[in-house]
DSSP file (Angstrom, degrees, kcal/mol; ACC not computed):
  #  RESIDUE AA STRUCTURE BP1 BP2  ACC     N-H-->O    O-->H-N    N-H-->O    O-->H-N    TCO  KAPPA ALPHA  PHI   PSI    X-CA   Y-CA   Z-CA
    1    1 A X              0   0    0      0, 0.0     5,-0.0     0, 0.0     0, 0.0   0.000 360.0 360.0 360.0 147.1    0.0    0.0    0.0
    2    2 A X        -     0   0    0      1,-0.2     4,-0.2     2,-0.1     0, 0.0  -0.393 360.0-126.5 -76.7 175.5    1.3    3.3   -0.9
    3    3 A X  S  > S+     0   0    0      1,-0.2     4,-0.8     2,-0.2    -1,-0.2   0.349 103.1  71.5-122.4 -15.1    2.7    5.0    2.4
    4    4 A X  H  > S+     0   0    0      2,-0.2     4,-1.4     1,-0.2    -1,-0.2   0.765  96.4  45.7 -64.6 -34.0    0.5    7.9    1.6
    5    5 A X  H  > S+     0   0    0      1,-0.3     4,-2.0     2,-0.2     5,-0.4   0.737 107.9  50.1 -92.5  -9.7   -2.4    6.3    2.3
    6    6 A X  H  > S+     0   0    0     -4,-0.2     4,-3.0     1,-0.2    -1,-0.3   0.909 110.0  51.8 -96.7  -6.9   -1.7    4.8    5.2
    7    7 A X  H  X S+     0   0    0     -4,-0.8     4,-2.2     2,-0.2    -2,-0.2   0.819 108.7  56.1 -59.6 -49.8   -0.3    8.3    6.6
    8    8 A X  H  X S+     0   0    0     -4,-1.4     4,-3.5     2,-0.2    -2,-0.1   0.953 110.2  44.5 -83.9 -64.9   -3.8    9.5    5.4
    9    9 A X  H  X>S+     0   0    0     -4,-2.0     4,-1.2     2,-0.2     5,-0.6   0.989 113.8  50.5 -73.4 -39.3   -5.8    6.5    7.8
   10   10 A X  H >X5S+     0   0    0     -4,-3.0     4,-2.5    -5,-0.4     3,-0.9   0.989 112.3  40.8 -68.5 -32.9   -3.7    7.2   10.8
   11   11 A X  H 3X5S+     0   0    0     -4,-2.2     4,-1.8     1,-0.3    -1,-0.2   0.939 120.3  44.8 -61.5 -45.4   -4.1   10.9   10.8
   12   12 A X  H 3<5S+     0   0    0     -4,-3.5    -1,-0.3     1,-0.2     4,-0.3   0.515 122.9  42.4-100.1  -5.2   -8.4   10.4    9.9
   13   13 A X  H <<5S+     0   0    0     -4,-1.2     5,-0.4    -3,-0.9     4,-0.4   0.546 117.1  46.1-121.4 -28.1   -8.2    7.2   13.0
   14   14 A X  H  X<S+     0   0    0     -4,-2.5     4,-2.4    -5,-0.6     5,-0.4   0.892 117.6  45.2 -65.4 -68.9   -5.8    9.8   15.5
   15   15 A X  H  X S+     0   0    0     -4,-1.8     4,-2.9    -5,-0.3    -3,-0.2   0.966 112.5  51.0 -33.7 -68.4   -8.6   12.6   14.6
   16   16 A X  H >> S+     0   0    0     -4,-0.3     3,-2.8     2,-0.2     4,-0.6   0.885 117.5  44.6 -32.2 -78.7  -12.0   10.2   15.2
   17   17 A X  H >4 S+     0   0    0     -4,-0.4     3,-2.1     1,-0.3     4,-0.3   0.798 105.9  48.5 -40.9 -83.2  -10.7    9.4   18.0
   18   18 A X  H >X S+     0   0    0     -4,-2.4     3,-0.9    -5,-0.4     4,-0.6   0.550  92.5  88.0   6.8 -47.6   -9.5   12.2   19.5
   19   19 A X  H X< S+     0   0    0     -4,-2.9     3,-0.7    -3,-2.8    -1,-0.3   0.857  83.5  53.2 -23.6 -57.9  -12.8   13.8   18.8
   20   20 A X  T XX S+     0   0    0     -3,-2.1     4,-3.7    -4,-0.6     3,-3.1   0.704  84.4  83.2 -75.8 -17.4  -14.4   12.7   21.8
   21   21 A X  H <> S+     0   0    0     -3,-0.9     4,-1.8    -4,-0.3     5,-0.3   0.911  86.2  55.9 -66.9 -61.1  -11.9   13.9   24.1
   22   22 A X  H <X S+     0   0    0     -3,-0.7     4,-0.5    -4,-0.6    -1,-0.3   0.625 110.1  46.9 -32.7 -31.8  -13.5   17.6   24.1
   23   23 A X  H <> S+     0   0    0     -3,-3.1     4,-1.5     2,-0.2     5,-0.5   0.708 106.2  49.7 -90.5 -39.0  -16.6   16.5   25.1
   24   24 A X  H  X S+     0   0    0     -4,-3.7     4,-2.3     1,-0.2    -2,-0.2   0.888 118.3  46.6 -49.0 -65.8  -15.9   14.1   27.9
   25   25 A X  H  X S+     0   0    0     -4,-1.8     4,-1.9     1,-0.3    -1,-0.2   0.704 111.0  54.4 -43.7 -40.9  -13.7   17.2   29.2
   26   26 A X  H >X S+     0   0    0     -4,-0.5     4,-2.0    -5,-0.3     3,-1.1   0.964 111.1  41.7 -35.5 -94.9  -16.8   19.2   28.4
   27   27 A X  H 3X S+     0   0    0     -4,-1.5     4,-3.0     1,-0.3     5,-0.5   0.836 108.3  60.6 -37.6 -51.0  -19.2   17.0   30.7
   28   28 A X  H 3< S+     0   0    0     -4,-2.3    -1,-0.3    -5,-0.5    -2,-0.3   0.928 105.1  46.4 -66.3 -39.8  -16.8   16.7   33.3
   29   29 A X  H << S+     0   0    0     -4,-1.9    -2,-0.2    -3,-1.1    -3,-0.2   1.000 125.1  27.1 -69.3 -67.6  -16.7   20.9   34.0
   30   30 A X  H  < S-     0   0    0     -4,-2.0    -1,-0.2     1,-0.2    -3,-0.2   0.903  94.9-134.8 -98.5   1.3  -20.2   21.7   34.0
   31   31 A X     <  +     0   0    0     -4,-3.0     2,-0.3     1,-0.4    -1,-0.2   0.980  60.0 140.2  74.9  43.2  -21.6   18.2   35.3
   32   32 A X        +     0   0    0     -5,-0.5    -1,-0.4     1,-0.1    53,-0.1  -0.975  27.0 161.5-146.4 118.9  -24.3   18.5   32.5
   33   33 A X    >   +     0   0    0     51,-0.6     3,-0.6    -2,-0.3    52,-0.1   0.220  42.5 112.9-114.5  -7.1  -25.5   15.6   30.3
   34   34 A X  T 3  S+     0   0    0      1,-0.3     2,-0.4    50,-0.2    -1,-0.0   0.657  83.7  38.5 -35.3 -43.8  -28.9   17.2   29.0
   35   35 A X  T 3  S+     0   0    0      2,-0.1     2,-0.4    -3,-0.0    -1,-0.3  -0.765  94.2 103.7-107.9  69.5  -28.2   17.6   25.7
   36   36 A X    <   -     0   0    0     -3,-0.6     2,-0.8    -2,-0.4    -3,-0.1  -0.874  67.2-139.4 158.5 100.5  -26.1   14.0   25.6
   37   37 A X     >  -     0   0    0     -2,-0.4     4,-1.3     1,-0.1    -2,-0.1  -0.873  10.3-162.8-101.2 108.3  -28.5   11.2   23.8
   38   38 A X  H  > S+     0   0    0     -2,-0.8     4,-1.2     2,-0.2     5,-0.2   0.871  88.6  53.9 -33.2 -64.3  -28.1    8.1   25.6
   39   39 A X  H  > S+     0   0    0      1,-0.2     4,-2.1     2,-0.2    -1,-0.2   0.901 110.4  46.0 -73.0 -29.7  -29.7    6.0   22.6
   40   40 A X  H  > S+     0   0    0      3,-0.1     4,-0.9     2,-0.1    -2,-0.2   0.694 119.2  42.0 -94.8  -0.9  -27.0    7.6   19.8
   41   41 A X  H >X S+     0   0    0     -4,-1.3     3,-4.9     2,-0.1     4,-1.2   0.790 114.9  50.7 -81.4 -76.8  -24.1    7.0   22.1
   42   42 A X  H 3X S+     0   0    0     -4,-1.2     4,-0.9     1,-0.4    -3,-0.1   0.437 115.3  43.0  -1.6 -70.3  -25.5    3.7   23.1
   43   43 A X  H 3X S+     0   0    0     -4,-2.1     4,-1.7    -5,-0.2    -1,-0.4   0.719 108.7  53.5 -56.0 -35.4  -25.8    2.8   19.6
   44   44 A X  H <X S+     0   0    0     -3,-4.9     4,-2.1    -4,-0.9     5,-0.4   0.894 108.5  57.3 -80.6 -28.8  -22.3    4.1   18.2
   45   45 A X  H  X S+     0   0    0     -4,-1.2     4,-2.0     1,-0.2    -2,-0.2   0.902 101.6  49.9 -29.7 -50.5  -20.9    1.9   21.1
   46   46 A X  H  X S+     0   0    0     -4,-0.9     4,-1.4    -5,-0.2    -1,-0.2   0.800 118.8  44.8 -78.2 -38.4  -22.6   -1.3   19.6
   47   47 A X  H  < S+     0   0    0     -4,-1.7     4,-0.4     2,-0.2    -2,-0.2   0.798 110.9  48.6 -58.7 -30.8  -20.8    0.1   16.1
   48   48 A X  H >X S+     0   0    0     -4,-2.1     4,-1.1     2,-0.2     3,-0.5   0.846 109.9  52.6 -91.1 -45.8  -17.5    0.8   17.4
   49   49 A X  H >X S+     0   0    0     -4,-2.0     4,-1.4    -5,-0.4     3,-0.5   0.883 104.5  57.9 -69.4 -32.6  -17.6   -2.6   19.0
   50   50 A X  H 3X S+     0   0    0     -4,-1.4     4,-2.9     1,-0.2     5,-0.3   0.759 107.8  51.3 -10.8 -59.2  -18.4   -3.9   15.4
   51   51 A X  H <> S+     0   0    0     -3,-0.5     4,-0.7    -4,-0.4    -1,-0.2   0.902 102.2  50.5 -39.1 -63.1  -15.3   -2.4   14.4
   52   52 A X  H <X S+     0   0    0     -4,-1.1     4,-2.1    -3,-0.5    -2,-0.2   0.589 111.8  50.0 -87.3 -16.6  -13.2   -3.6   16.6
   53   53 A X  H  X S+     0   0    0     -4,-1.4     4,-1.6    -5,-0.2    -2,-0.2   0.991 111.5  55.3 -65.3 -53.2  -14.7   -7.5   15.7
   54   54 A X  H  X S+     0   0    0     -4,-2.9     4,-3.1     2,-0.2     5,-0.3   0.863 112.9  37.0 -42.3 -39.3  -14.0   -6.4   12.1
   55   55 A X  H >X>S+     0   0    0     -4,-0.7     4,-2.0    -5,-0.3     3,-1.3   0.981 111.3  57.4 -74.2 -52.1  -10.1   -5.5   12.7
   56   56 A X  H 3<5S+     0   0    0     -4,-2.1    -1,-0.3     1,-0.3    -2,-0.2   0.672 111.6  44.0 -94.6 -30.3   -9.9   -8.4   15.0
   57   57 A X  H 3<5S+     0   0    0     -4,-1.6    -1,-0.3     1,-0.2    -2,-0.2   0.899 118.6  48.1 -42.4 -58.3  -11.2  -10.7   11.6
   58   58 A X  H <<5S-     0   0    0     -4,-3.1    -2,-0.3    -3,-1.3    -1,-0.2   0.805 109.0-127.8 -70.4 -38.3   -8.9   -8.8    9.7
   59   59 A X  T  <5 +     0   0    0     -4,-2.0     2,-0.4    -5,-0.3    -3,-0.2   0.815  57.0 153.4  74.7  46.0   -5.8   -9.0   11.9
   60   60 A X    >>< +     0   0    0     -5,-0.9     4,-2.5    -6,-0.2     3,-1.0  -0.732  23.9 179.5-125.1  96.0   -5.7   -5.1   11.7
   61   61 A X  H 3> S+     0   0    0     -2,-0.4     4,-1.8     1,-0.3     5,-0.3   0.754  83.4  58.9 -68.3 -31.0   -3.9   -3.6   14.8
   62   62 A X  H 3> S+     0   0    0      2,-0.2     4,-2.3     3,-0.2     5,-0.3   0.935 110.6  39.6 -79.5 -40.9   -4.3   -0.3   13.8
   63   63 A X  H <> S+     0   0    0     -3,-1.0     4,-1.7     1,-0.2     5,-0.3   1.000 117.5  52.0 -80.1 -59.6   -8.7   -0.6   13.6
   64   64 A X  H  X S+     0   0    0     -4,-2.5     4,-1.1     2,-0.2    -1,-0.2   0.715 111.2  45.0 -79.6 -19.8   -8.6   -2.5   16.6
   65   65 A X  H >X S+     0   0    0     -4,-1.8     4,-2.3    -5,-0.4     3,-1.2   0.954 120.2  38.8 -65.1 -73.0   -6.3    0.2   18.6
   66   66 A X  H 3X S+     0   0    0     -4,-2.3     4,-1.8    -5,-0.3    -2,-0.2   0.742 114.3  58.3 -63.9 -15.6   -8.2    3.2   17.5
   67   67 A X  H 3X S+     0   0    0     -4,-1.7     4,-2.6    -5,-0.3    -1,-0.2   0.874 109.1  41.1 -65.5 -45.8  -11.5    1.4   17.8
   68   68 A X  H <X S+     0   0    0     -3,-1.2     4,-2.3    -4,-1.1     5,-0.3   0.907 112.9  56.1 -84.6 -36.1  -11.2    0.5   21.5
   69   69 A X  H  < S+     0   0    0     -4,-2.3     4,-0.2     1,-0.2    -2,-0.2   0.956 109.8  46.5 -41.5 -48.3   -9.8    4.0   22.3
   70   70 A X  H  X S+     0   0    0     -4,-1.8     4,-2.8    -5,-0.3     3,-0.4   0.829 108.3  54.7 -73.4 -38.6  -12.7    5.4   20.9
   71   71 A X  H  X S+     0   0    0     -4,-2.6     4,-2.4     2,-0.2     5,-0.4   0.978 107.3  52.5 -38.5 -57.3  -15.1    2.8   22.8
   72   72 A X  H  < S+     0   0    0     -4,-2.3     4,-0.4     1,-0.2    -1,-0.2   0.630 110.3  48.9 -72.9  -2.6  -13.5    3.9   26.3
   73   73 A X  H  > S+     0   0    0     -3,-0.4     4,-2.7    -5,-0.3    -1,-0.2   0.896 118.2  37.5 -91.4 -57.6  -14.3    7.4   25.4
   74   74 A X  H  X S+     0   0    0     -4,-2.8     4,-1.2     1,-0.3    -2,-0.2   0.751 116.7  47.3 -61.0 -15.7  -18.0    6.7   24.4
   75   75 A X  H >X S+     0   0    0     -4,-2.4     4,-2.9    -5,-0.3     3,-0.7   0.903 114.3  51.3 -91.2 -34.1  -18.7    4.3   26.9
   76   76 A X  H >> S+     0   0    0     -4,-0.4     3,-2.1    -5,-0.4     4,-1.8   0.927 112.8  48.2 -37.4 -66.8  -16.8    7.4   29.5
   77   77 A X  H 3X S+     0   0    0     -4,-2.7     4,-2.4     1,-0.3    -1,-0.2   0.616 114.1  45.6 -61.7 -33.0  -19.3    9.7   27.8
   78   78 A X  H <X S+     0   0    0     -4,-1.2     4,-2.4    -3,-0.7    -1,-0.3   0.824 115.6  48.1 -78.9 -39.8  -22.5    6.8   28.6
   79   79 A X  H << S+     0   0    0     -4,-2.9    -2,-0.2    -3,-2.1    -1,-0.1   0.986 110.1  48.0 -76.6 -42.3  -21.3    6.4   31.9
   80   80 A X  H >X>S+     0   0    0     -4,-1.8     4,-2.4    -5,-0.2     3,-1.8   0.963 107.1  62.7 -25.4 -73.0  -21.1   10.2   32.6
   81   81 A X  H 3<5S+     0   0    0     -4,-2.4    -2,-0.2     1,-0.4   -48,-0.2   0.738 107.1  38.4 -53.6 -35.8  -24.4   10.5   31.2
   82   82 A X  T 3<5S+     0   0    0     -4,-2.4    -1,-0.4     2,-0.2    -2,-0.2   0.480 114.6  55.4 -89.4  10.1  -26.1    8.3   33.8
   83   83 A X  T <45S+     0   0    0     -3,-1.8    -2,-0.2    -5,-0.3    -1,-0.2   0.892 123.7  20.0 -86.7 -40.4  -24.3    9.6   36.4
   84   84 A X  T  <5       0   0    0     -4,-2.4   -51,-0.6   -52,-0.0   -50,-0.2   0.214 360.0 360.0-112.5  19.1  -25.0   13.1   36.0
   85   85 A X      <       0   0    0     -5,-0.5    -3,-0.1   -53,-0.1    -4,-0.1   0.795 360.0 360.0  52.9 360.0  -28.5   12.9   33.7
């Protein structure tokens, strides 16, 4: 594979990931989950775990790292949500 492209998926797998990070930090200062839907984390959980079966098929360390990083962030973000509603 050309070495561009795989430059291309770690930077788009660092970024995903990464994403979430703003919001957990987010929930944790004000202790506010109102606007936080419970059923579309819930559900990208059940996707991301999907993911990480797919890499694990594949024998692809790179989707199964950034896949479970990005689970422990959404599932933070689910556990937040019932903790602070």
């Amino acid at each position: 594979m050309n070495p561009l492209f795989e430059i291309v998926g770690a930077t788009a797998a660092i970024l995903t990931t990464l994403a979430w990070l703003p919001q957990i930090m987010k929930i944790l200062r004000e202790r506010k989950t109102s606007d936080i839907s419970l059923g579309t984390n819930a559900a990208l959980a059940t996707g991301i775990s999907l993911w990480i079966v797919y890499g694990v098929a594949l024998g692809s360390l790179p989707v199964i790292l950034s896949n479970s990083i990005t689970l422990v962030f959404i599932l933070a973000i689910v556990g937040l949500k019932l903790r602070f509603g």
